[in-house]
Backbone as CSV, one residue per row, in Angstrom:
resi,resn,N_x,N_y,N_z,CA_x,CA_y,CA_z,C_x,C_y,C_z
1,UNK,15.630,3.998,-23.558,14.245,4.317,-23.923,13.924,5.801,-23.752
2,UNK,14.842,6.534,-23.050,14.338,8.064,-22.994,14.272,8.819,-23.914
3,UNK,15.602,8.475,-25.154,15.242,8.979,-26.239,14.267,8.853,-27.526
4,UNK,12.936,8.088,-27.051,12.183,7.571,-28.134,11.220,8.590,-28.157
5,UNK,10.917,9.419,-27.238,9.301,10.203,-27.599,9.587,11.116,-27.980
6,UNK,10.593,11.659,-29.177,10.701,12.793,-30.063,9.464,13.554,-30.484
7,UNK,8.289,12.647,-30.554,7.118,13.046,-31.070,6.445,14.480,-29.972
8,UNK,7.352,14.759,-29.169,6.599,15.862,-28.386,5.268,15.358,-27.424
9,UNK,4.760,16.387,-26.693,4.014,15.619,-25.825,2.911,15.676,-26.122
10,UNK,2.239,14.425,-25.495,0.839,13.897,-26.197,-0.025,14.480,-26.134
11,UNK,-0.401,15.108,-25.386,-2.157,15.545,-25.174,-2.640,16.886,-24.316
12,UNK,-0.931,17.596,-24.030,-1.335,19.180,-23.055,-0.922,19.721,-24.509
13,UNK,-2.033,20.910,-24.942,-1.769,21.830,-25.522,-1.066,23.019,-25.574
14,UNK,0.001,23.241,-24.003,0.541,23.923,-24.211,1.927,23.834,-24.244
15,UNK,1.881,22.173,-24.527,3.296,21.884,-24.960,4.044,21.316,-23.628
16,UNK,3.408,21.159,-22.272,3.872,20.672,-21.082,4.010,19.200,-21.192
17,UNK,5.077,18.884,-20.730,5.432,17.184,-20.773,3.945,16.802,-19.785
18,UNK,3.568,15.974,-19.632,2.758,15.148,-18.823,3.421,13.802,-18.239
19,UNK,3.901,14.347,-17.219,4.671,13.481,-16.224,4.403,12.392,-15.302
20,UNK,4.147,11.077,-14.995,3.469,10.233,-13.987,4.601,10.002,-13.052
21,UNK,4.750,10.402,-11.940,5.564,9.655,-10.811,4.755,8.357,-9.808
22,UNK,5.575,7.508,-9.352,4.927,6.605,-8.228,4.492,7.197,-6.822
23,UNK,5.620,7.629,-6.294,5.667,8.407,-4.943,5.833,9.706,-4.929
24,UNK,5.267,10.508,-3.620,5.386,11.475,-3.810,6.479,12.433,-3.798
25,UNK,8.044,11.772,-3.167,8.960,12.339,-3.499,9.463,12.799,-4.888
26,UNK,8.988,11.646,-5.265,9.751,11.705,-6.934,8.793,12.725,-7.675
27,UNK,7.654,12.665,-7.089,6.643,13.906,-7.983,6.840,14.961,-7.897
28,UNK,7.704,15.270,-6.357,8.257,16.686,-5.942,9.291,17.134,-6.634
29,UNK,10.116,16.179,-6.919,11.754,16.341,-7.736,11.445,16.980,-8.810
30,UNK,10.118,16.230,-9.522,9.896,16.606,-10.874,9.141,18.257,-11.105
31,UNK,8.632,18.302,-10.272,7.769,19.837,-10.180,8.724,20.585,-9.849
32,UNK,9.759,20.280,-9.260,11.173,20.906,-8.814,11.596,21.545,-10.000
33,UNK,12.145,20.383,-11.101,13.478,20.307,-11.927,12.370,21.039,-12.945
34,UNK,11.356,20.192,-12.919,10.397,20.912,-14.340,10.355,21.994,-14.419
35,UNK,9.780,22.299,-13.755,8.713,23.743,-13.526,7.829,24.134,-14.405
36,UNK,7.598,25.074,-15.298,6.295,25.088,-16.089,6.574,24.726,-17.002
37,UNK,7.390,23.678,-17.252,7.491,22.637,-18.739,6.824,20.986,-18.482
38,UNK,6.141,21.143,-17.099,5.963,20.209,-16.554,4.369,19.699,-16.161
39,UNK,3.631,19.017,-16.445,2.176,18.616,-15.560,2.652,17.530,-14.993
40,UNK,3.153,17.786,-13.410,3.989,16.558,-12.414,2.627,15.808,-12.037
41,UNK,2.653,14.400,-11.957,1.198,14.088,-11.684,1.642,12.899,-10.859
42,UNK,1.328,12.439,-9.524,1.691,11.427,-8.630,0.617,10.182,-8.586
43,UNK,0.917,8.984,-8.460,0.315,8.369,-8.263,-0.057,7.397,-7.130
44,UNK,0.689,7.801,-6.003,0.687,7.617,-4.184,0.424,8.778,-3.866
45,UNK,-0.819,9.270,-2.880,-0.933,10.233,-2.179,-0.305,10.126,-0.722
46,UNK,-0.383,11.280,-0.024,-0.507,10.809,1.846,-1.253,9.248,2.106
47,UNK,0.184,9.013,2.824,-0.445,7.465,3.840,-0.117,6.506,2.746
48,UNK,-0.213,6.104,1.741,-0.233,5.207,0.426,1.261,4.439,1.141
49,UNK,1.467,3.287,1.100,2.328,2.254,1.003,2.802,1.641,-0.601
50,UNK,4.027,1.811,-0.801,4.176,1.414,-2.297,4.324,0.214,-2.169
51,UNK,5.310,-0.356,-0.734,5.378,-1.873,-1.114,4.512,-2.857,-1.267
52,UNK,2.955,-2.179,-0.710,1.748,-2.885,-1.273,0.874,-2.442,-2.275
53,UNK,0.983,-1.709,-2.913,0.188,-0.724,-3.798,0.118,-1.515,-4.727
54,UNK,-1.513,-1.536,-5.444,-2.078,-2.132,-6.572,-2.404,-0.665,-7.447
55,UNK,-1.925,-1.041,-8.780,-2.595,-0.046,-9.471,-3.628,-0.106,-10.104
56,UNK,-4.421,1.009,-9.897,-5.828,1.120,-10.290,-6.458,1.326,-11.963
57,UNK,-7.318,1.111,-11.996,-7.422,1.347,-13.728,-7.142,2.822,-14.208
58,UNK,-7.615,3.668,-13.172,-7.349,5.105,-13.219,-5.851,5.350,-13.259
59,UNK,-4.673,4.978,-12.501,-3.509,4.581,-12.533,-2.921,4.096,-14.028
60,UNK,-3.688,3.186,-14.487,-3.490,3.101,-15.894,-3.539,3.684,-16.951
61,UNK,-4.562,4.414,-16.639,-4.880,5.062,-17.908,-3.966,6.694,-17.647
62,UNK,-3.434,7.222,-16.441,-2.758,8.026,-16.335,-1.235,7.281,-16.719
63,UNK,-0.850,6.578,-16.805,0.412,6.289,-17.227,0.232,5.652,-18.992
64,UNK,-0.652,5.774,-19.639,-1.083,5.815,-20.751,-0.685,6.736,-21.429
65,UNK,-0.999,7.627,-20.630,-1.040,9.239,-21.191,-0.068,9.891,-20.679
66,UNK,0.275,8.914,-20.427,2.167,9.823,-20.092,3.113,10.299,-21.227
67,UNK,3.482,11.160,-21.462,4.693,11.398,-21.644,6.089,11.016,-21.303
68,UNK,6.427,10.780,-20.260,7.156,10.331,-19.526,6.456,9.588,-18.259
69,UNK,7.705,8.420,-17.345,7.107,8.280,-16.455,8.312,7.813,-15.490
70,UNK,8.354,7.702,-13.950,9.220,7.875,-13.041,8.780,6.670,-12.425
71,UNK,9.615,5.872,-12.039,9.327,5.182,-10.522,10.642,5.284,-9.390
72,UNK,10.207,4.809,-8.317,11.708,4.791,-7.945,12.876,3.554,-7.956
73,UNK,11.942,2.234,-7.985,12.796,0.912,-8.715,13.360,0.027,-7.391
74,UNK,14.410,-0.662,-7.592,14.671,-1.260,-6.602,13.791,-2.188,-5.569
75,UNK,12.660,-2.781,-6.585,11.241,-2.952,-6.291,10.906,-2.719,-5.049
76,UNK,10.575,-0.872,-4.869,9.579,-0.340,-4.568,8.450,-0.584,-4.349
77,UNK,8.612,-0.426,-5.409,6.746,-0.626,-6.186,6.234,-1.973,-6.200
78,UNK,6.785,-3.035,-5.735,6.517,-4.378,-5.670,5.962,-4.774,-7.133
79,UNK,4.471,-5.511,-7.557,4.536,-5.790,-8.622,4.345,-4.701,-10.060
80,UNK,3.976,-3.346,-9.473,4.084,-2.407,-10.436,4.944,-2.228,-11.399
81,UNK,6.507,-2.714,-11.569,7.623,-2.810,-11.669,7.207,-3.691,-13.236
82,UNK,6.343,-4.579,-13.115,6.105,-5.292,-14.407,5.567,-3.949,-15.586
83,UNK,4.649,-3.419,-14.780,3.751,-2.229,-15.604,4.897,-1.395,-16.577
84,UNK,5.231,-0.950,-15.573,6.607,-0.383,-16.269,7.380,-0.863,-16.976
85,UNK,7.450,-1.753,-16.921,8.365,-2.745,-18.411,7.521,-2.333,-19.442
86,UNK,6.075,-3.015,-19.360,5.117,-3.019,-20.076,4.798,-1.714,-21.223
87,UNK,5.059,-0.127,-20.139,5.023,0.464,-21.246,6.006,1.012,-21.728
88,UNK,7.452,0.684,-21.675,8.762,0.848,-21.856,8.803,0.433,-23.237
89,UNK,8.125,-0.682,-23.468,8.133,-1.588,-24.315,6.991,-0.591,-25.821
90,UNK,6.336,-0.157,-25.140,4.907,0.146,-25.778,5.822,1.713,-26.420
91,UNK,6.608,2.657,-25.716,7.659,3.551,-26.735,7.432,4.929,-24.770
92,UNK,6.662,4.589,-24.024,6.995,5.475,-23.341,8.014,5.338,-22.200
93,UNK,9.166,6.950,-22.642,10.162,6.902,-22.205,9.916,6.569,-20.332
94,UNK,10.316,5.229,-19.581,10.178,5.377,-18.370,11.423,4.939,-17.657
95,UNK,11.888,5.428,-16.531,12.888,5.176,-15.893,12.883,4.937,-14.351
96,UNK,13.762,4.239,-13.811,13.645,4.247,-12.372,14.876,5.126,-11.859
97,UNK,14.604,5.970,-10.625,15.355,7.043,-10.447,16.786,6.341,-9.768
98,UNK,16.481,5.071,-8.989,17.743,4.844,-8.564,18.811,4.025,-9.361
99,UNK,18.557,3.996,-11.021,19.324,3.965,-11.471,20.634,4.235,-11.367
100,UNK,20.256,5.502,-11.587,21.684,6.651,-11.342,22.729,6.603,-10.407
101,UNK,22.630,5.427,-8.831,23.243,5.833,-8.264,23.932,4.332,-8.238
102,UNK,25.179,4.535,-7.942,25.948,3.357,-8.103,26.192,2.355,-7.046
103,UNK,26.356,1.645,-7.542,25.500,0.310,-6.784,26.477,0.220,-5.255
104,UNK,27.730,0.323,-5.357,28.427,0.329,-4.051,28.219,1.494,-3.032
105,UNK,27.094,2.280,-3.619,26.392,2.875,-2.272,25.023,2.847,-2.155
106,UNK,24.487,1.822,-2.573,23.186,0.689,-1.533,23.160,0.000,-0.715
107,UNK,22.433,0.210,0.259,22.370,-0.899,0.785,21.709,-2.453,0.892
108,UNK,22.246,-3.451,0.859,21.917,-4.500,0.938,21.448,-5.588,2.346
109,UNK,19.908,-5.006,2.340,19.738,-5.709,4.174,19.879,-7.369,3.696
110,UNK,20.335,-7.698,5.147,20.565,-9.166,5.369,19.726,-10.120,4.493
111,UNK,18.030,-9.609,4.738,16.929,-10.457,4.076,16.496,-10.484,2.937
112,UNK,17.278,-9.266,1.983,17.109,-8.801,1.005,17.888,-10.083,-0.107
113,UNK,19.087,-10.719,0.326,19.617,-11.502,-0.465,19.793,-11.292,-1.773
114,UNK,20.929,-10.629,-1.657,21.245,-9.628,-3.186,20.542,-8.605,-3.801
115,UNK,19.650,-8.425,-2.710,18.796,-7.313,-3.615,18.765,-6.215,-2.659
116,UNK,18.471,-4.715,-2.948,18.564,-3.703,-2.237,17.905,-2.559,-1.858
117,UNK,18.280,-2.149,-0.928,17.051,-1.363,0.018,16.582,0.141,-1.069
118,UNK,15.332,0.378,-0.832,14.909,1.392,-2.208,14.349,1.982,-1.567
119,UNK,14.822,2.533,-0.121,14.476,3.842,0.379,15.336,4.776,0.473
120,UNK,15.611,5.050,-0.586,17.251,5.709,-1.269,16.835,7.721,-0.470
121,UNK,15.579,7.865,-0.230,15.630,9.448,-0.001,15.988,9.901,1.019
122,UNK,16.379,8.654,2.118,16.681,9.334,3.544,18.164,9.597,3.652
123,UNK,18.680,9.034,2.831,20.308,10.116,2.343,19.830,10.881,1.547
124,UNK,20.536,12.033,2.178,20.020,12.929,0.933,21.020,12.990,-0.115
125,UNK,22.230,13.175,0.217,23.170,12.716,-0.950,23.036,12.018,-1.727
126,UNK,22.446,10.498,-1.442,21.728,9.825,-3.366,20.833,10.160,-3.506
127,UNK,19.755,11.148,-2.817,18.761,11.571,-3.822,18.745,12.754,-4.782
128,UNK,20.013,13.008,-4.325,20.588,14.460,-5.546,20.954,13.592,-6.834
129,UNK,21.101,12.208,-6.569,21.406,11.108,-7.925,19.922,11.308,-8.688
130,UNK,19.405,10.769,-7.682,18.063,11.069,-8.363,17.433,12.095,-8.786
131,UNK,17.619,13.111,-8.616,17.233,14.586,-8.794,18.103,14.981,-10.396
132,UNK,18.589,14.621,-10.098,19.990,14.347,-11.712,19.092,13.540,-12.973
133,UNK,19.147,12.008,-12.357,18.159,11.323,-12.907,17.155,11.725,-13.900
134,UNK,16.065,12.687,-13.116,14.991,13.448,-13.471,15.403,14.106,-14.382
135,UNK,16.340,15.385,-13.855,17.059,16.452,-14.984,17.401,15.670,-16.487
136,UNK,17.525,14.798,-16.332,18.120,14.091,-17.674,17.114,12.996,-18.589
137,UNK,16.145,12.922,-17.477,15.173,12.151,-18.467,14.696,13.465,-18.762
138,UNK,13.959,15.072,-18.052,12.871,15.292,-18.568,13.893,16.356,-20.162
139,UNK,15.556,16.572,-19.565,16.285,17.099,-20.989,15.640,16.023,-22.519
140,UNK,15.732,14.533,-21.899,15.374,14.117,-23.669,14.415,13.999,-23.850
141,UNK,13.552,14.337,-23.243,11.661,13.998,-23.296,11.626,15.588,-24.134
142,UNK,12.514,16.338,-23.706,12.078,17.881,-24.235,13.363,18.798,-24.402
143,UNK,14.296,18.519,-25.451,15.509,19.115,-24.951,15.452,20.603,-25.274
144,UNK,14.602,21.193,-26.091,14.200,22.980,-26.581,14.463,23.260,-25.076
145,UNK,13.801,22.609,-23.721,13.916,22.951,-22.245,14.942,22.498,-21.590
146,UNK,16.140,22.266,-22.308,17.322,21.435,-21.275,18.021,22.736,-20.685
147,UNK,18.059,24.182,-20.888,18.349,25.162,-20.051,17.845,25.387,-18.953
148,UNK,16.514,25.270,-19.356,15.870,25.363,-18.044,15.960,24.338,-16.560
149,UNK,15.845,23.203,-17.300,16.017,21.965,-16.212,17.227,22.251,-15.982
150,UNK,18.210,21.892,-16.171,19.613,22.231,-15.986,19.521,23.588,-14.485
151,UNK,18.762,24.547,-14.744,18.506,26.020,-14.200,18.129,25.723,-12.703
152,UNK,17.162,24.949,-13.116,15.878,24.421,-12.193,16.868,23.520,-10.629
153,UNK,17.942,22.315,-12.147,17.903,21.181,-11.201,19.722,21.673,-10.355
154,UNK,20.507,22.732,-10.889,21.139,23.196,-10.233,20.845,24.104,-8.984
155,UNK,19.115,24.710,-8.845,18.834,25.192,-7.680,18.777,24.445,-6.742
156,UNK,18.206,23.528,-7.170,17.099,22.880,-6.063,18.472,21.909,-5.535
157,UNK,19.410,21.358,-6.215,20.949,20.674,-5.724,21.272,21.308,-4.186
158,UNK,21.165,22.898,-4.545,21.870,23.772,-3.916,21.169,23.708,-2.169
159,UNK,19.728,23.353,-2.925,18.796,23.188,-1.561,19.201,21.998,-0.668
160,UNK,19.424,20.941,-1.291,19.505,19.665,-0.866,20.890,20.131,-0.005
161,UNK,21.768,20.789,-0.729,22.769,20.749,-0.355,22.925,20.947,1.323
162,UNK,22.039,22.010,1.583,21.632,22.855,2.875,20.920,21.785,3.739
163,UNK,20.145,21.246,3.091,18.817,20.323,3.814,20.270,19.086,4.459
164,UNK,20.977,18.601,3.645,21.722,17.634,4.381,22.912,18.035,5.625
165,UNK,23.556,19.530,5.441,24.079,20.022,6.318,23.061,20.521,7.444
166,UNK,21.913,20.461,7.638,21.226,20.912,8.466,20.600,19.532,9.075
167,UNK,20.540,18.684,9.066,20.221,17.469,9.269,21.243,16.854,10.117
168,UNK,22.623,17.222,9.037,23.943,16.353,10.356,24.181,17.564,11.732
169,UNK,23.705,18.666,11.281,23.818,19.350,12.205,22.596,19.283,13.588
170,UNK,21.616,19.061,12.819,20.396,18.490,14.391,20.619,17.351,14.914
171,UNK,20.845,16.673,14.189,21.507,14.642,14.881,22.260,15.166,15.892
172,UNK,23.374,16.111,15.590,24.593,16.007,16.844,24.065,16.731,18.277
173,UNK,23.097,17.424,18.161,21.672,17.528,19.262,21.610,16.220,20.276
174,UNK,21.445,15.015,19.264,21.034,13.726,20.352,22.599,13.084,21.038
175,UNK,22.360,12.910,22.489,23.609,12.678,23.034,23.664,11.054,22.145
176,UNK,25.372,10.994,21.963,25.310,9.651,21.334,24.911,7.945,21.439
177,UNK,25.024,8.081,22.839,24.116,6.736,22.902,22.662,7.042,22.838
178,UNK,22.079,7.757,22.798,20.538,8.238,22.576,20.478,7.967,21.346
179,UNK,21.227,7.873,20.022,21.148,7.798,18.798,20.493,6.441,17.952
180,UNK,19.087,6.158,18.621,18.469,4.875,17.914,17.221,5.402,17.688
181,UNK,16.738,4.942,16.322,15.961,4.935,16.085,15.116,4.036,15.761
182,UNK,13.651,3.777,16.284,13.477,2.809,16.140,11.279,3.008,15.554
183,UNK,11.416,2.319,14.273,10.348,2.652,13.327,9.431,0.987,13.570
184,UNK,7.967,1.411,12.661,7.469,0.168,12.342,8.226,-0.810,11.102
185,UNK,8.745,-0.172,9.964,9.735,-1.009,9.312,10.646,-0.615,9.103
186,UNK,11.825,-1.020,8.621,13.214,-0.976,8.567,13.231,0.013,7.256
187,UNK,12.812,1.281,7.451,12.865,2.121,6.393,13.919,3.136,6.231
188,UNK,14.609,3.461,6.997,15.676,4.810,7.584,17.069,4.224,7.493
189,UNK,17.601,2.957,7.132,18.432,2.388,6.886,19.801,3.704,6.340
190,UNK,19.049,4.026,5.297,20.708,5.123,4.625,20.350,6.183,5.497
191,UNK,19.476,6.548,6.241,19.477,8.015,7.131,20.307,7.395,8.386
192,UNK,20.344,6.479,9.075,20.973,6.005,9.778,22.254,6.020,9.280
193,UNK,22.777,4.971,8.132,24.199,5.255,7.558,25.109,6.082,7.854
194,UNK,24.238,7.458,7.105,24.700,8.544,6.406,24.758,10.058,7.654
195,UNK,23.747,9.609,8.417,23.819,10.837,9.435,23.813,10.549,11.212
196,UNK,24.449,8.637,11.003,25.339,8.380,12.771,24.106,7.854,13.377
197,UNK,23.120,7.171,12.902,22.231,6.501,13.911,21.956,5.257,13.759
198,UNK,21.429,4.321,14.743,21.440,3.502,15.070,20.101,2.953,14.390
199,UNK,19.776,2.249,13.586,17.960,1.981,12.690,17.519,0.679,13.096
200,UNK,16.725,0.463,13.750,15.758,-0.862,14.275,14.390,-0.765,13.933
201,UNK,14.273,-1.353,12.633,12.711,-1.639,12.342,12.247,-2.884,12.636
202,UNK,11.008,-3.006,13.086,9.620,-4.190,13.606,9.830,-5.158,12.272
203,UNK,8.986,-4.174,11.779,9.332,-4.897,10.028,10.497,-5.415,9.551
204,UNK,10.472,-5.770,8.375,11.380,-5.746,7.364,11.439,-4.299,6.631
205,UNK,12.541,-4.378,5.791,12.960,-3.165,4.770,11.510,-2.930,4.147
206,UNK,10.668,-4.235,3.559,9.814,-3.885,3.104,8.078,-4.541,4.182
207,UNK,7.306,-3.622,3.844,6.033,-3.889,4.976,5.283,-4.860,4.598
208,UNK,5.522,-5.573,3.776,4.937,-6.994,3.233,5.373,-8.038,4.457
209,UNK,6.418,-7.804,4.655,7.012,-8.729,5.926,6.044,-8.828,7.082
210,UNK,6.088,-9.684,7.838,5.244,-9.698,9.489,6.145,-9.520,10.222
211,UNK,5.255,-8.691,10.686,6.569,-8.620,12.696,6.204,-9.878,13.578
212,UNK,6.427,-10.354,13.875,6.463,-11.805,14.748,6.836,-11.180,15.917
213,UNK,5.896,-12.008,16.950,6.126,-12.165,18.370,7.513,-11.584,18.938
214,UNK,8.460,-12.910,18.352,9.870,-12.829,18.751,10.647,-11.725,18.916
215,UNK,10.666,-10.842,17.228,11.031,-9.954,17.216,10.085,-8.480,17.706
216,UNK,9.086,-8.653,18.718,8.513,-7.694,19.346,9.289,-7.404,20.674
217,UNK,9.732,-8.966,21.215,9.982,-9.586,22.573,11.297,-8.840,22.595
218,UNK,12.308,-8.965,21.564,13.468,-8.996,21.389,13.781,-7.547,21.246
219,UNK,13.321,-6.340,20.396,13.231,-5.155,20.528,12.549,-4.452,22.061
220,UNK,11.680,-5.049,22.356,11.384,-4.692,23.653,12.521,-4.842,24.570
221,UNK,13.281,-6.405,24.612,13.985,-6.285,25.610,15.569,-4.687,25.214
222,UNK,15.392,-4.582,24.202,16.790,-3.830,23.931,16.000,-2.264,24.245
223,UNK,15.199,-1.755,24.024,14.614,-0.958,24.498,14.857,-0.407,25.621
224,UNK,13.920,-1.461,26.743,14.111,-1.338,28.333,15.333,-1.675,28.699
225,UNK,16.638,-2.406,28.370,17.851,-2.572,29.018,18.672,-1.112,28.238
226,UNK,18.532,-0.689,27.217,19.123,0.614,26.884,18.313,1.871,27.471
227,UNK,17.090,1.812,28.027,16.856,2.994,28.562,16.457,3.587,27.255
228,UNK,15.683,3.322,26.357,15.951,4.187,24.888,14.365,5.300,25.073
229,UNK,14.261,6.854,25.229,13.230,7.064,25.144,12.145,7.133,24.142
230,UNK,11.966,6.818,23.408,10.657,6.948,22.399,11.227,5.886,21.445
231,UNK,10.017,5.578,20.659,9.776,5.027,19.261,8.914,5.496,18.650
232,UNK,9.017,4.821,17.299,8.090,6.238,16.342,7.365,5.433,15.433
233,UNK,6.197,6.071,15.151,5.059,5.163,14.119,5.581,6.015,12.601
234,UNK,5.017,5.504,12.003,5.151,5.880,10.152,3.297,6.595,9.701
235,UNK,3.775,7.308,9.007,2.316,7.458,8.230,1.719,6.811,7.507
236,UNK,2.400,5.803,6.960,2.056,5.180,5.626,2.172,3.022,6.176
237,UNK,1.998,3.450,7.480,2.601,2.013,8.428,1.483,1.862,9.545
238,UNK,0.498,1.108,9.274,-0.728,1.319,10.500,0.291,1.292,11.933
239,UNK,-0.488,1.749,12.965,-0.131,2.201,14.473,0.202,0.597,15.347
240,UNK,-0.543,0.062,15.108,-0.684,-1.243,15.897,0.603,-1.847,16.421
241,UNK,1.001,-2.631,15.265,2.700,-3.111,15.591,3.095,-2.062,16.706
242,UNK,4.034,-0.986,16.645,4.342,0.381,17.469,3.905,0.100,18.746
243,UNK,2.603,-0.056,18.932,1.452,0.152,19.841,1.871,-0.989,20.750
244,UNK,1.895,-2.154,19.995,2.236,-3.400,20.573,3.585,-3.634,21.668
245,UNK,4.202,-2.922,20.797,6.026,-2.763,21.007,5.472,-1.949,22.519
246,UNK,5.377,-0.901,22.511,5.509,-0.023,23.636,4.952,-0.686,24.632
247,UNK,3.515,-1.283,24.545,3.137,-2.319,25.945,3.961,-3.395,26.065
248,UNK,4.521,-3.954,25.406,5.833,-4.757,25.873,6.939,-4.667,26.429
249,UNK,7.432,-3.383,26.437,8.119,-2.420,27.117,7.504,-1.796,28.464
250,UNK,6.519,-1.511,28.314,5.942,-1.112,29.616,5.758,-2.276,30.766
251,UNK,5.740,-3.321,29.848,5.379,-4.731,30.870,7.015,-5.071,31.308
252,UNK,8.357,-4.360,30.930,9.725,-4.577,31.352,9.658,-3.470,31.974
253,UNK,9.054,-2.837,32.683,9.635,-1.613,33.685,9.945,-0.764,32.859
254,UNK,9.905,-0.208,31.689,10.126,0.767,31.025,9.352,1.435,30.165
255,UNK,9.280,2.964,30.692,8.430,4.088,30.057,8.447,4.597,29.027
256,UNK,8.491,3.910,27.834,9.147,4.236,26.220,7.642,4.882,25.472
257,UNK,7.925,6.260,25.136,7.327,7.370,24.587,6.939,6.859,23.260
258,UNK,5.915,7.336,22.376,5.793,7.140,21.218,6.226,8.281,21.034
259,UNK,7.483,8.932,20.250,8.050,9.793,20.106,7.587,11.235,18.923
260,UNK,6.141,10.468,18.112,5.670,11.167,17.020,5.420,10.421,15.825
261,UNK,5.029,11.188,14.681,4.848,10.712,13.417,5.882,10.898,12.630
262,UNK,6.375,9.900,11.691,7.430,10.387,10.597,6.749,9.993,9.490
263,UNK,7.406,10.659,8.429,7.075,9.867,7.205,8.028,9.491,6.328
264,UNK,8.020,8.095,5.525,8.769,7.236,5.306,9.091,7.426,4.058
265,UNK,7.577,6.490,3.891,6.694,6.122,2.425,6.471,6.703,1.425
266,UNK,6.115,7.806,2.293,5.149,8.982,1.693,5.257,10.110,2.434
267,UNK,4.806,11.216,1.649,4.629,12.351,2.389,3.506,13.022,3.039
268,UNK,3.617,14.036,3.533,2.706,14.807,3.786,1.230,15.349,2.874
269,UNK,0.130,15.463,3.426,-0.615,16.526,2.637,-0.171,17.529,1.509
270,UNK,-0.511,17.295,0.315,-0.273,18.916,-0.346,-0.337,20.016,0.078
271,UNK,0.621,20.915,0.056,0.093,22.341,0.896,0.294,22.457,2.055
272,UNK,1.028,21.162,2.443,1.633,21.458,4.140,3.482,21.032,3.558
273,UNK,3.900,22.166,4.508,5.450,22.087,4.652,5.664,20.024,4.289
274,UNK,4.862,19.070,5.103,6.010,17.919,4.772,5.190,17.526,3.484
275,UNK,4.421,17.941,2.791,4.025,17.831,1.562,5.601,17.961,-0.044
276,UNK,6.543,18.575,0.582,7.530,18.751,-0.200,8.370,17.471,0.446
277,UNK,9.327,17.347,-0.771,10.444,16.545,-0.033,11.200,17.282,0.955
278,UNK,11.701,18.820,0.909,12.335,19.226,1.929,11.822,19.553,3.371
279,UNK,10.811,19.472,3.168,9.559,19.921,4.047,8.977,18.741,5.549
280,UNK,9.517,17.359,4.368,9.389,16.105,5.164,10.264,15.242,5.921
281,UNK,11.865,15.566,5.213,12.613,15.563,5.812,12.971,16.177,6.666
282,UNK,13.003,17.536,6.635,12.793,18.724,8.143,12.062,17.751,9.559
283,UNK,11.058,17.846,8.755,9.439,17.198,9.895,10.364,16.296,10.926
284,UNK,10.841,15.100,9.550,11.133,13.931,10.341,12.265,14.017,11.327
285,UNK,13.391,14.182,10.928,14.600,15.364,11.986,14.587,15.931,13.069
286,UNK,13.252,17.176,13.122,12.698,17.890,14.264,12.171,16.810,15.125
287,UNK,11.270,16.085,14.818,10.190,14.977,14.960,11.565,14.003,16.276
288,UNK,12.226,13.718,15.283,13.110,12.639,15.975,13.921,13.112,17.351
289,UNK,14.547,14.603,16.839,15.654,14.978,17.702,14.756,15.526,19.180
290,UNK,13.917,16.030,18.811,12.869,16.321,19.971,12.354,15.733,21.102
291,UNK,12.576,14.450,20.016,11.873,13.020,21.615,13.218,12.797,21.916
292,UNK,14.406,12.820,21.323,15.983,11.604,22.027,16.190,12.875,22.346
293,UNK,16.492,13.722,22.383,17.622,14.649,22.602,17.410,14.729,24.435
């Protein structure tokens, strides 16, 4: 379907694709790879949860007027995922970014039952799949600009490239049994993988799930018998669960820190450092190695 909107783009007069992403990573990729061939336009701000996200009529009518459009797939987006068929069908070119990356490096959580985890950005290595991805939908949406993207999406590679050597390089900061991390949902799965840590989410992969008693009881006890210092809330993941966890821990003799904010889901504010994708991954890194180390 990427090659159908030959017709040029719909409705910016100065010839800029008009771009819809879901999350705000993927909106970053695109303002990345684009650059001024681009009106990147997101449709999750700060805090926004995709695995519950309803789209709004305003939501609609911006993916109307798309030119192109991004999600990240792997239902993400929970029922949004239909929408997107919907206007696939209708001639606008839309794609999901984790296409691109091949399937024997997903992961597949236990509860997932054949299906797979679609928090693909905390490796950063498949999100250079995705960053590719982008480069190649926005080449056939506009190929007069495939120098440029090409220009664009070989810089910003180069960045990632750095951002992931600087990442395995702060992890080795935390002495190795210190190496757990432990969130409101099971979101950090490939950052764990990919850069030697240990990932225990409340949740499930996705926040639709309930945390139950049991598994409060049961993380608590591994907590206080490992000595583990901190746990960490999400931005896009109310406080409570977290909150819960730590007085359960405190009621086992153990002083377990809320270690900070990360972000998962979503990013930062516009205009603040974790407002970028590189910016948020930094955050979360510093964020982490600071409380274990």
């Amino acid at each position: 379907m990427l090659g159908c909107n030959s017709g040029g783009p719909k409705g910016d007069p100065t010839g800029r694709l008009n771009v819809v992403s879901t999350i705000g990573m993927i909106r970053d990729a695109v303002s990345e790879v684009g650059g001024e061939h681009v009106e990147s336009i997101g449709l999750m701000g700060p805090g926004i949860d995709p695995h519950l996200y309803r789209a709004t009529a305003g939501d609609i009518r911006k993916l109307e007027e798309a030119d192109l459009i991004f999600y990240g797939g792997l239902e993400l987006e929970g029922k949004m995922t239909d929408i997107f068929e919907k206007m696939a069908t209708r001639g606008t070119p839309t794609f999901a970014v984790s296409a691109g990356i091949p399937e024997s490096q997903l992961r597949e959580p236990p509860e997932f039952k054949g299906r797979h985890d679609p928090h693909i950005w905390f490796d950063v290595t498949l999100w250079k799949h995705a960053v590719e991805s982008i480069r190649d939908g926005l080449s056939k949406a506009k190929p007069s600009a495939k120098a440029d993207f090409d220009s664009n999406a070989e810089r910003y590679l180069k960045e990632l490239d750095a951002l992931h050597e600087h990442v395995k390089t702060e992890i080795q900061k935390i002495p190795k049994e210190g190496r757990v991390l432990i969130t409101a949902h099971d979101a950090f799965g490939y950052f764990g993988r990919q850069y030697g840590m240990e990932v225990i989410g409340i949740q499930g992969t996705s926040t639709a799930a309930e945390a139950g008693g049991g598994a409060i009881r049961k993380i608590a006890d591994t907590i206080a018998n490992r000595k583990i210092k901190a746990i960490f809330v999400e931005s896009s993941v109310p406080r409570a669960t977290v909150e819960a966890l730590q007085k359960a821990v405190q009621s086992r003799g153990w002083d377990v820190k809320i270690g900070g904010q990360l972000f998962s889901d979503a990013m930062g504010k516009d205009g603040t450092p974790e407002g970028t994708y590189i910016g948020m991954v930094r955050h979360n890194v510093d964020t982490i190695v600071k409380a274990l180390r």
